[in-house]
N, C-alpha and C positions, 0 to 999 in steps of 0.2 A: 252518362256516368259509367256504364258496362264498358263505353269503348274507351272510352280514359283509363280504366282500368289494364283492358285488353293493349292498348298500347304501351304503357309501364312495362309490364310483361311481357311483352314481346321483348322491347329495349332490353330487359334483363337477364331473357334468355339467350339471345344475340350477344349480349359481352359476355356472359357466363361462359358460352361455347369457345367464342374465341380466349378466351384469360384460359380458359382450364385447358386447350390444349396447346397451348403453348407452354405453359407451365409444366403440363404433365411428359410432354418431349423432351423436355430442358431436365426433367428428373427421372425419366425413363434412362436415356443416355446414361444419368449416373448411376441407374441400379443398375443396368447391362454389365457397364464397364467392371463393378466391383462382384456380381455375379462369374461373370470371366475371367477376371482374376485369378479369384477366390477359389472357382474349380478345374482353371485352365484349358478351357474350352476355347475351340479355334473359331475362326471365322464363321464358318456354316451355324452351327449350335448356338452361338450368340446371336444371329440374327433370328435363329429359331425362335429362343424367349422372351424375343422381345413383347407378344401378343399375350404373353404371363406374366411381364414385370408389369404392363400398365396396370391391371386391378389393383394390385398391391401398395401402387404411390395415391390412386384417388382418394382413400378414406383419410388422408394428410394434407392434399390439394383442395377438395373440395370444401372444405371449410373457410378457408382463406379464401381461396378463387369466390366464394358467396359475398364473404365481405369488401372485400375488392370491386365488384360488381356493386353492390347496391352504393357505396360508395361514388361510382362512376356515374351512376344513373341518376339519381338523386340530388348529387351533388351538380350537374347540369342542371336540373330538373330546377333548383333552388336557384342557381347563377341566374338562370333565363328568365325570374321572378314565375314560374308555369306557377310553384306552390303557394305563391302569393296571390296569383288571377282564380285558382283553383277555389282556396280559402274564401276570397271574395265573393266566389258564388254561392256560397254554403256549402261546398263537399270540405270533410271532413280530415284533417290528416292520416285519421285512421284508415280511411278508407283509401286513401293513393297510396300507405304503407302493406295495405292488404296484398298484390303480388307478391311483393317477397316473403311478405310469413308463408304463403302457400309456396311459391318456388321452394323456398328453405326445408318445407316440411315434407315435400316431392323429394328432394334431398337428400332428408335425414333418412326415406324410408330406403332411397337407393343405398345411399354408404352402409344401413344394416345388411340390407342382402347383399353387396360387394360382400362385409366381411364374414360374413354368413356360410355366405355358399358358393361365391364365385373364387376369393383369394384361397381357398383350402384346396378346390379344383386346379386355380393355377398353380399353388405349390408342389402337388403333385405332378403336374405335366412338366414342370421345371427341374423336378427331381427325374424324371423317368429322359429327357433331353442328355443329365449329366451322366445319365446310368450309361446311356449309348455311346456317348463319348467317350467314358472309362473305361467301355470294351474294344473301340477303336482302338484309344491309347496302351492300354494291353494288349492287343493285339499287333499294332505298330510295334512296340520294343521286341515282345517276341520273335517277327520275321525281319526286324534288323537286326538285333543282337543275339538270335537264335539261342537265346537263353534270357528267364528273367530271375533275381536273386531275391532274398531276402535273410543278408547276413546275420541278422541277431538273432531269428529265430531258426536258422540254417536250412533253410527252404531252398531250393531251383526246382526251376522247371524249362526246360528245352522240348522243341518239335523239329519234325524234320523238314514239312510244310505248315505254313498258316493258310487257311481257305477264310481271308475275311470278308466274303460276301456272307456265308454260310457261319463264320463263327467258329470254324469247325480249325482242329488241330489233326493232324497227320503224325503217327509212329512219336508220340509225347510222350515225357517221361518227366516224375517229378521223383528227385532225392530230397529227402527227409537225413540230416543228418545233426540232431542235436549234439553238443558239447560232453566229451565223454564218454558218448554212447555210437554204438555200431550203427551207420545208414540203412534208413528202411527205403528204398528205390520201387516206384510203382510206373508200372508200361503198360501199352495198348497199343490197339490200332490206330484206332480216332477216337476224339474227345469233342465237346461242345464246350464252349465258354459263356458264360453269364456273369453278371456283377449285381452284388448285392451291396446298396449302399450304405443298408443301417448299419448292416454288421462289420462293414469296411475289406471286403472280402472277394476275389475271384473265384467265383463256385465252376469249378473243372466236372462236367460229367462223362463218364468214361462207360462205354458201353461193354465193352470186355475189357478186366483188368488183371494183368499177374503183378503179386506182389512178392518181391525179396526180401524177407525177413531176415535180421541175425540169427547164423545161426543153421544156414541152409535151408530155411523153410520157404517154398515156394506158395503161394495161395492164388485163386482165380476168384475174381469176384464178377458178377453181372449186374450193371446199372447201378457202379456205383459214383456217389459225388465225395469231391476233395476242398474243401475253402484255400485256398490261396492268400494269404490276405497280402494288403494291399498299403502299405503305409499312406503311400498318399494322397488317397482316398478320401476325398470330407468326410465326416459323418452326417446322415440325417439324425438330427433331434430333433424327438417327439416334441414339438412346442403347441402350447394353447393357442397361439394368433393361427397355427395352421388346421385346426380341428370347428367344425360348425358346432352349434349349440347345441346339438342331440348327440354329438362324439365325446363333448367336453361334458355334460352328465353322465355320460356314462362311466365315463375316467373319475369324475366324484364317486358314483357308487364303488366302483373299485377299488378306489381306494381307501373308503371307510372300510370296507370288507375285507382288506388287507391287514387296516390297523386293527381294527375290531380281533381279526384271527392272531397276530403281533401280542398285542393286550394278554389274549387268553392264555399264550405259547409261554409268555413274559409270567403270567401271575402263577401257571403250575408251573414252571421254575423256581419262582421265588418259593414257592413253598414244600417242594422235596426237598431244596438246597439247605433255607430253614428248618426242615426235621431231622436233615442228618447231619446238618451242625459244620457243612460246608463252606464257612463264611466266605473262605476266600477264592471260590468260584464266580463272584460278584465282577471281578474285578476282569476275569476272561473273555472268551471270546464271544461265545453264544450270547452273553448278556450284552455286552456292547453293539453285537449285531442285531439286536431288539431297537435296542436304544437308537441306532443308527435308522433303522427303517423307519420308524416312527416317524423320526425327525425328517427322513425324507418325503414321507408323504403327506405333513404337515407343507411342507415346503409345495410341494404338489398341489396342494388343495389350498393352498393361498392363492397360487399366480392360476389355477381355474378360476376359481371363486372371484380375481382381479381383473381378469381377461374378459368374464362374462359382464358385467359392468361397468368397464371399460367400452366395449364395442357399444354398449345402448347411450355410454355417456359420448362417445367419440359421436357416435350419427347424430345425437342431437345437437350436437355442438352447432353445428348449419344453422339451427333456429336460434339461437342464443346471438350467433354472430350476425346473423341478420338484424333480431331485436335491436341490438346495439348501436350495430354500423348504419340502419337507413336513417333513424333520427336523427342522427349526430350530422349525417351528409344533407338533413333537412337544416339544422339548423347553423352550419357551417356554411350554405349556399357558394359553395366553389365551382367553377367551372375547373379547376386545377383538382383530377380526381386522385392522384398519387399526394398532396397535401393533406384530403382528407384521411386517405388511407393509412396514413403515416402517424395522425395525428390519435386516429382510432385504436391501428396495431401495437403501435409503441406500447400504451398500457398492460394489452395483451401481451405482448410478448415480455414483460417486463413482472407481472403478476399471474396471468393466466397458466403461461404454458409450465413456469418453475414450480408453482402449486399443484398443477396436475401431474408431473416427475417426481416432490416431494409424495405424495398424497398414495402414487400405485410403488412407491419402494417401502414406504410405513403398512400398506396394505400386503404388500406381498412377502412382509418379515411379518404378517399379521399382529402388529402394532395397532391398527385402527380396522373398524371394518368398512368391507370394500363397496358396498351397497352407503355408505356415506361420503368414504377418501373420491371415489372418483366420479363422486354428482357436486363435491365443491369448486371446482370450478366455472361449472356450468352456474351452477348457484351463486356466485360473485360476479357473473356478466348478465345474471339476472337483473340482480342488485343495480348494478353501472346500467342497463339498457331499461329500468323502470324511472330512472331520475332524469335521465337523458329521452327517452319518450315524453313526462308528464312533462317538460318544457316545447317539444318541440308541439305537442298539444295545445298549451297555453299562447303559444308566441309562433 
């Protein structure tokens, strides 16, 4: 009985390996390419993230690639009549079903830590890849165009060498000349270059600096830094899918502590405004800048609140699709394992996955809550994998 077992499972984990990584190449390639893109990074740096995009596709592949599998396995297993000589002997369906509930559940605990702790790590090394490239490519334009601009907000800056092993600028010089107003022009010897991506910005640090002020005023400053910004720079947004579950509580406390101090900032306004008979301060700035926070950390503490139950509803997804998919390939008995698969996903994809899209946008406009919106799907291929087991039990 053990080695019947042990053989299922082998079978299982053998297609599992192959389906998922072929799949996850085939989807790697496309997060690369729209990664690259997206931040126009060149040859070298895209093949860099590549080792960062894979964690990021598994917790999307590996649910499918499950059902895909047991599918394939089963649905041989059934053609060959094995689960019919099986049954003969007295073992049980349940028990040749038993590898995949454990594969699945081996699984689900992976995809939690994938999105845990492993995708928040690659997000970062992915972002600190585009950060190096951004200093390249500022530093590229600088020693070809020996100047780089920024007309709207009337920024340049020119050097007279670039050192891009070291990062380092030679005899720089940035003019500052807003619209209307007299240029404040700042030089040195040498400077360093960094890039900071949240802020979208080249942070210039200048070890000795003189500054020309309007007006004849000369000033020297030491160790100081300039941001440069950078139009076309992505920004990093702080998003939930990239924070582990001890980052994303602590983002909840803060921001009840934000609203909480909001609330109180909100309530003694409204009441000096009401004593002195201010009505139409209501309607200004300070009070709609209440109103506004609120509303964004409402917005905040939704897609936390949606994120963290998402990720427990997403890793068990594995076991639900197993539930569903091995019976169905028990009692389908195909040796043709993409007819089964076809026959399984359709539904899914047809009910499952628009339910769980509806389910975290009603969740994350906090509409419904999110410890319910996004364990209903999972709960409806309960449903489908307890009527499709009790048959393949019976028959």
């Amino acid at each position: 009985m053990h080695l019947l077992q042990r053989y299922i499972l082998k079978e299982l984990v053998r297609v599992l390996v192959l389906v998922l990584s072929l799949l996850t190449v085939l989807l790697v390639f496309v997060g690369v390419f729209r990664e690259a893109t997206a931040s126009g990074l060149g040859l070298a740096e895209t093949l860099s993230i590549i080792p960062y995009i894979v964690p990021s596709m598994l917790p999307y592949t590996i649910p499918s690639t499950m059902l895909l599998t047991v599918c394939m396995v089963y649905g041989r297993l059934g053609a060959d009549y094995e689960i019919t000589a099986a049954k003969a002997s007295g073992i049980s369906v349940i028990s040749l079903l038993m590898p995949a509930f454990v594969l699945s559940g081996v699984l689900s605990v992976s995809t939690l830590l994938l999105c845990d702790q492993v995708i928040p790590w690659s997000v970062a090394k992915i972002q600190r890849v585009i950060s190096l490239a951004m200093e390249d490519i500022f530093l590229d334009m600088l020693a070809s165009q020996s100047a780089v601009k920024d007309r709207e907000r009337g920024m340049a800056i020119s050097a007279v060498r670039v050192d891009k092993a070291e990062h380092r600028l030679v005899k720089p010089n940035i003019r500052y000349s807003p619209s209307g107003k007299e240029p404040v022009v700042v030089q040195a010897d040498e400077a360093t270059v960094r890039i900071d991506v949240d802020q979208q910005t080249a942070i210039i640090h200048f070890k000795q600096a003189w500054i020309d002020a309007p007006g004849g005023v000369t000033l020297k400053l030491d160790d100081q830094e300039f941001a440069f910004p950078m139009a076309g720079l992505r920004k990093n947004e702080v998003r939930s899918r990239n924070l582990n579950l001890n980052a994303i509580q602590r983002q909840l406390v803060e921001l009840k502590e934000q609203s909480q101090a909001a609330e109180e900032q909100r309530a003694i306004s409204t009441a000096f405004t009401l004593a002195l008979g201010h009505f139409n301060e209501f309607t200004e700035v300070p009070f709609q800048h209440y109103h506004e926070r609120l509303r964004m950390n409402v917005i905040m503490t939704n897609k936390h609140r949606t994120e963290v139950q998402n990720r427990f509803a997403l890793s068990c997804s594995c076991i639900f699709f197993a539930l569903l998919g091995s019976p169905f390939a028990v009692l389908q008995a195909r040796s043709q394992f993409l007819t089964n698969f076809f026959l399984c996903f359709l539904p899914i994809l047809l009910v499952y996955y628009p339910v769980v899209l509806l389910m975290m946008n009603l969740s994350i406009t906090g509409k419904v809550n999110p410890a319910i919106a996004m364990w209903l799907g999972n709960f409806l291929l309960f449903i489908g994998a307890s009527v499709v087991l009790k048959k393949a039990i019976q028959h």
